[in-house]
C-alpha positions in Angstrom: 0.0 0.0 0.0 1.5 3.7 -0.8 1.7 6.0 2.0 0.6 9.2 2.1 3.3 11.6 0.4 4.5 14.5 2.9 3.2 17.2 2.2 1.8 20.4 4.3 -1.0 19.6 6.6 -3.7 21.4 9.0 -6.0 19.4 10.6 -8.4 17.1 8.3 -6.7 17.9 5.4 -3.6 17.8 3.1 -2.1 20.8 1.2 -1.4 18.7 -2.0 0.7 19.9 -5.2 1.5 23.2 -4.7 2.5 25.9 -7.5 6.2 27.4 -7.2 6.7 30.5 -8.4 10.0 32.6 -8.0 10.5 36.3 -7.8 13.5 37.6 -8.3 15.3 41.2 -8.7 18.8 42.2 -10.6 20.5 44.8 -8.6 22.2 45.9 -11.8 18.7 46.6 -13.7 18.9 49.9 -13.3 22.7 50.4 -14.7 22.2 47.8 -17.8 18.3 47.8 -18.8 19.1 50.3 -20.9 22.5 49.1 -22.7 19.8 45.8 -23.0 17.8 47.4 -24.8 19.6 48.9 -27.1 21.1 46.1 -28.1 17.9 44.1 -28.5 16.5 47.1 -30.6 19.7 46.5 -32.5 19.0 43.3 -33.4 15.1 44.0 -34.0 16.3 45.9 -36.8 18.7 43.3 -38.3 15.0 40.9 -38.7 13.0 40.6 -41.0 9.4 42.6 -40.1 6.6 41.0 -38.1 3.1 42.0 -37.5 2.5 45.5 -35.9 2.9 46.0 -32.6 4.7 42.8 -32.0 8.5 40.9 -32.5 9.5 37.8 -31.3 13.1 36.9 -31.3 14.6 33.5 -32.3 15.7 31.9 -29.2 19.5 32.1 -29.9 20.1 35.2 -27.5 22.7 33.1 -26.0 25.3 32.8 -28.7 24.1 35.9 -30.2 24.9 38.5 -27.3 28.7 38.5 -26.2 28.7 41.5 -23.4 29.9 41.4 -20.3 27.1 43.0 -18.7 25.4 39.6 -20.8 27.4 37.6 -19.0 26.4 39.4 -15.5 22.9 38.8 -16.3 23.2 35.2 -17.2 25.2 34.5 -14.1 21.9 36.4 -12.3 19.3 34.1 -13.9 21.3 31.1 -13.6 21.3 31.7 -9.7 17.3 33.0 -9.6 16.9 29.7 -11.5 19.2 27.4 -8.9 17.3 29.4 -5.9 13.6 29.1 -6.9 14.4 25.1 -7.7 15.9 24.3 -4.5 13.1 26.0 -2.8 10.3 24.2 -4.5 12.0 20.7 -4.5 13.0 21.0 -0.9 10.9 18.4 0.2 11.2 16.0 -2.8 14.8 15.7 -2.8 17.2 13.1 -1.4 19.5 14.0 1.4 22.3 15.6 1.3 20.9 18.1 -1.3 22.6 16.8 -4.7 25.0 19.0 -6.7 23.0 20.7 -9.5 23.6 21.6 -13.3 21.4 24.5 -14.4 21.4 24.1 -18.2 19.3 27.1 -20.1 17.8 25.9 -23.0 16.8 28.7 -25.3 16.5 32.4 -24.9 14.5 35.1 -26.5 13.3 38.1 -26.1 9.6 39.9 -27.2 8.6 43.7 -27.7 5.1 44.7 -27.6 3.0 47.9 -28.0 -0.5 49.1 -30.0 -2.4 46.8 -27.9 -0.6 43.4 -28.8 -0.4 40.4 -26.5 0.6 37.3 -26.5 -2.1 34.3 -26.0 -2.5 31.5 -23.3 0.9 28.9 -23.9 3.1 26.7 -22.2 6.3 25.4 -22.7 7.7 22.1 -24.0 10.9 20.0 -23.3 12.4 21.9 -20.2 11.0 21.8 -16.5 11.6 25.2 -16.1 10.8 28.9 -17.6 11.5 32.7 -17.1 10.7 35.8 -17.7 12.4 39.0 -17.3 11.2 42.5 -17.9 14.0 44.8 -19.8 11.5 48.2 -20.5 8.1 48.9 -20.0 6.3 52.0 -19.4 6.1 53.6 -15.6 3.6 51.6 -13.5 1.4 55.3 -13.1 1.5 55.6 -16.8 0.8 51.7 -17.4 -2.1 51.5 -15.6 -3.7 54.6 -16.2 -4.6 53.5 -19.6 -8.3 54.1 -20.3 -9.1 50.6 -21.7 -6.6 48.3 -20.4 -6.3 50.0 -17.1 -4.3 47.4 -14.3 -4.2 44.7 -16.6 -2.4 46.9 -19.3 1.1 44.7 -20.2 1.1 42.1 -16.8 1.9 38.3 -17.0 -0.7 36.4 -16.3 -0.5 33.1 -14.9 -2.8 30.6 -15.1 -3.7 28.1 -11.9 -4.3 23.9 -12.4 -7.6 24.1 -11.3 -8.3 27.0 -14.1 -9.3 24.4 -16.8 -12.0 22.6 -14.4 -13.5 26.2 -13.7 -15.5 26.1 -17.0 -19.3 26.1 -16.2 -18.1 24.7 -12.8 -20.3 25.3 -9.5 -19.5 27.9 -7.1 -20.3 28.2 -3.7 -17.9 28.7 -0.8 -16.7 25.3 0.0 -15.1 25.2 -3.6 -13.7 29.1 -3.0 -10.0 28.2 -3.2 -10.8 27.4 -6.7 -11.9 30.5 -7.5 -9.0 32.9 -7.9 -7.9 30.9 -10.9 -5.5 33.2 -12.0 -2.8 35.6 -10.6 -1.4 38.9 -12.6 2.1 39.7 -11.9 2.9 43.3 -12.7 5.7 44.2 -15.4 8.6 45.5 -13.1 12.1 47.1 -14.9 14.7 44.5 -13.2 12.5 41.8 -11.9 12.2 38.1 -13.4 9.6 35.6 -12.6 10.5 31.8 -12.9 8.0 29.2 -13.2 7.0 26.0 -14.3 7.2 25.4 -17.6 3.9 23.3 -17.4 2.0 26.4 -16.3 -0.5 28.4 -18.3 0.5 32.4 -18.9 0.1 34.8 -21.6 1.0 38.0 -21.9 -2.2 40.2 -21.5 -2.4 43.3 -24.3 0.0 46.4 -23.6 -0.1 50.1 -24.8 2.1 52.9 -23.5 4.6 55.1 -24.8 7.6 52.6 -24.4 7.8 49.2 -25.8 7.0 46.7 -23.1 10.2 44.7 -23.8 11.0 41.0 -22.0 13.1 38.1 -22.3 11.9 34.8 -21.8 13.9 31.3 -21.7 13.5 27.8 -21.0 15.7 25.4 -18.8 16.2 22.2 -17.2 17.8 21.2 -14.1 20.1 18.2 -13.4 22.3 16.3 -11.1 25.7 16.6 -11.0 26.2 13.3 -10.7 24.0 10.2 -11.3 20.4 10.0 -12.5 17.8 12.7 -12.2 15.0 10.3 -11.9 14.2 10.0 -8.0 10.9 7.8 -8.3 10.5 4.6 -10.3 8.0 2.8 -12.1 6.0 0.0 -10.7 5.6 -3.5 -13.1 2.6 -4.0 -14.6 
């Protein structure tokens, strides 16, 4: 018979597979943001045109940008990355904590304005994802925005329960279910990491900046040995 996994508890019930999330801020933000983006618009122009309002990078940022201020910035992610990991698999991993390899997979970067967004995705083939925020307009000027108001250029994430919401009953024994979603506010410096399984888009943005971000995906391994901690049972 399998036991019950650990997991937090209050009495008569179990606080089962919860949703990591890691925020994170890069003291040098305020110094490089702008040499960032300068270099991204660089390379914006060097592309061929995409739909208004809207460009999407190929993910080769990493052989693409050689900057030592690049290199300060990927040593930054790299740690957000190793910190928000350990946290959320603190309880699933062996003892001692194993060595870990932090391998980024592919990184790109978006700019957005005239209303354009970025629909509901998730990511494939990596266990973890990230996004930073290089330029967007100040948060007074963001949301005061006549239409798009608050919303105007946030990340918004997406909950598990969200797809079982459709048409669902609500009264308040099912009232954890029903904040479904959570919008994280662009911020000049600050990256969110997540799971790559989880639902986000990027809601609509207008200001008088491009709302610029880079985005990449990564996995996570031991140093030594296998990564796989749990087995699987013979039919």
């Amino acid at each position: 018979m399998n036991e019950l996994p650990t997991a937090p508890a209050v009495a008569g019930a179990l606080s089962l597979w919860p949703t990591p999330l890691g925020v994170h801020r890069w003291s040098r933000a305020d110094e490089v943001n702008p040499l960032l983006a300068r270099v991204l618009g660089s390379l914006r122009a060097m592309a061929p045109p995409q739909a208004a309002g809207f460009f999407a990078s190929d993910d080769d940022l990493l052989e693409r940008i050689r900057l030592p201020e690049w290199q300060d910035f990927l040593r930054f992610v790299v740690d957000a990355l190793h910190a928000t990991v350990a946290k959320a698999n603190r309880d699933a991993w062996p003892r001692p904590t194993p060595d870990l390899q932090v391998h980024l997979r592919g990184m790109w970067f978006q700019a957005a304005n005239h209303g354009a967004s970025h629909d509901v995705h998730t990511h494939g083939n990596c266990s973890w994802s990230g996004v930073y925020c290089v330029q967007v307009d100040d948060e007074d000027r963001r949301v005061a925005d006549a239409l798009l108001g608050e919303r105007n250029g946030v990340t918004r994430f997406y909950g598990p329960y969200f797809p079982h919401l459709g048409g669902a009953h609500a009264d308040l024994g099912n009232a954890y279910l029903q904040s479904a979603h959570l919008d994280v506010a662009p911020r000049p410096g600050q990256l969110i990491v997540f799971p790559s399984w989880l639902a986000h888009q990027a809601m609509a943005y207008r200001g008088e900046r491009d709302r610029i971000i880079i985005s990449f995906n990564a996995s996570v391994h031991a140093a030594q040995g296998g990564d796989r901690l749990h087995g699987h049972a013979a039919a």
